[in-house]
N, C-alpha and C positions, 0 to 999 in steps of 0.2 A: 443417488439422489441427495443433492445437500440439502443440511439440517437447518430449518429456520432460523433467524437472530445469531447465524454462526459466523464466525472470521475465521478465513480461510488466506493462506500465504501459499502464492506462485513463485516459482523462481524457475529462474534459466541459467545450469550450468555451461560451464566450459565444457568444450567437446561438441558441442554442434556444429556443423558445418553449413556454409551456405548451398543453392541447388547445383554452385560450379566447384562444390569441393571446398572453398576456403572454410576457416575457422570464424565464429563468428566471436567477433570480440564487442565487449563494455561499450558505452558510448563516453564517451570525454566528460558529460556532464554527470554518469555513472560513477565513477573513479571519483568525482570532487564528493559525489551525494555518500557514498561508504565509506569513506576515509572516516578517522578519528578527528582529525583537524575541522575546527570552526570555519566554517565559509567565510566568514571574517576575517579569519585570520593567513587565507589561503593566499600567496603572493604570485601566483600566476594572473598576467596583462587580462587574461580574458575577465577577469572578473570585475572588470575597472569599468567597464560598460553599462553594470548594474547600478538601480538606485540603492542607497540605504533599505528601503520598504524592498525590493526584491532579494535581496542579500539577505534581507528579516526571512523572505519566505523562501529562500532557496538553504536556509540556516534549521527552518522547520521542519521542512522536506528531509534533511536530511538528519535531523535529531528524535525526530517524533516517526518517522514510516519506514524512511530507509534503515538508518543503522538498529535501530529495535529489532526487525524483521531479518536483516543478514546475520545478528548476533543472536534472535531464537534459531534460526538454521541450523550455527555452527554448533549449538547446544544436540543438533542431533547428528552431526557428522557432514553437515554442508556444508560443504566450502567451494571457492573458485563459481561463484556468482555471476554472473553475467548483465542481468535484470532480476530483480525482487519487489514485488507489490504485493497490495491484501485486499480481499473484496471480503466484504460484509453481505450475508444473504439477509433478504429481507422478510418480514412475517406480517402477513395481513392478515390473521387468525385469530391472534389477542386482540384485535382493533373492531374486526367483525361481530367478535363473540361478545362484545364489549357494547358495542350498536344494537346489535339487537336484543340483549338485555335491557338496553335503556328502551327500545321501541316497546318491550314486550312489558315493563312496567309504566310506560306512562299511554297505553294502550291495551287495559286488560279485556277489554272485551274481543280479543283476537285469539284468546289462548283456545 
């Protein structure tokens, strides 16, 4: 069961196969988003299509989620990535318990 207010990192190594045997590989925009290299600075035509402001967020994409997330992996012996994301679990507990402390002091005749 995952733990409330926790981040949690998925990845997909190499070594999957599709359901007809192939290997499943990166996607082309994978390889740009894990490199070292600034989306800015990346000299491949495909990225000539993008605005300034998408380059801004295809530049975030890959300095703030992507590469943070494939370099805590490699810190525990991951490597050879495929896809890497992180989901945040959410906690309606502190929010609840928080409500109805305010309901239960600005309504004491309830207790």
């Amino acid at each position: 069961m995952p733990y409330p207010s926790t981040t949690y990192i998925i990845a997909l190594k190499k070594g999957v196969k599709t359901t007809n045997g192939g290997m499943v590989q990166p996607s082309f925009m994978f390889n740009f988003l894990n490199s070292d290299t600034k989306i800015s600075d990346v000299k491949d035509s495909y990225f000539k299509r993008f605005s300034a402001t998408e380059i801004g967020t295809l530049e975030a994409l890959r300095s703030q989620l992507v590469r943070p997330i494939v370099t805590k992996l490699a810190g525990f012996g991951v490597t050879d990535v495929l896809l890497a994301y992180s989901v945040t679990t959410q906690s309606t507990t502190k929010t609840l318990d928080k409500v109805a402390a305010q309901s239960l002091a600005a309504a004491p005749y309830c207790r």
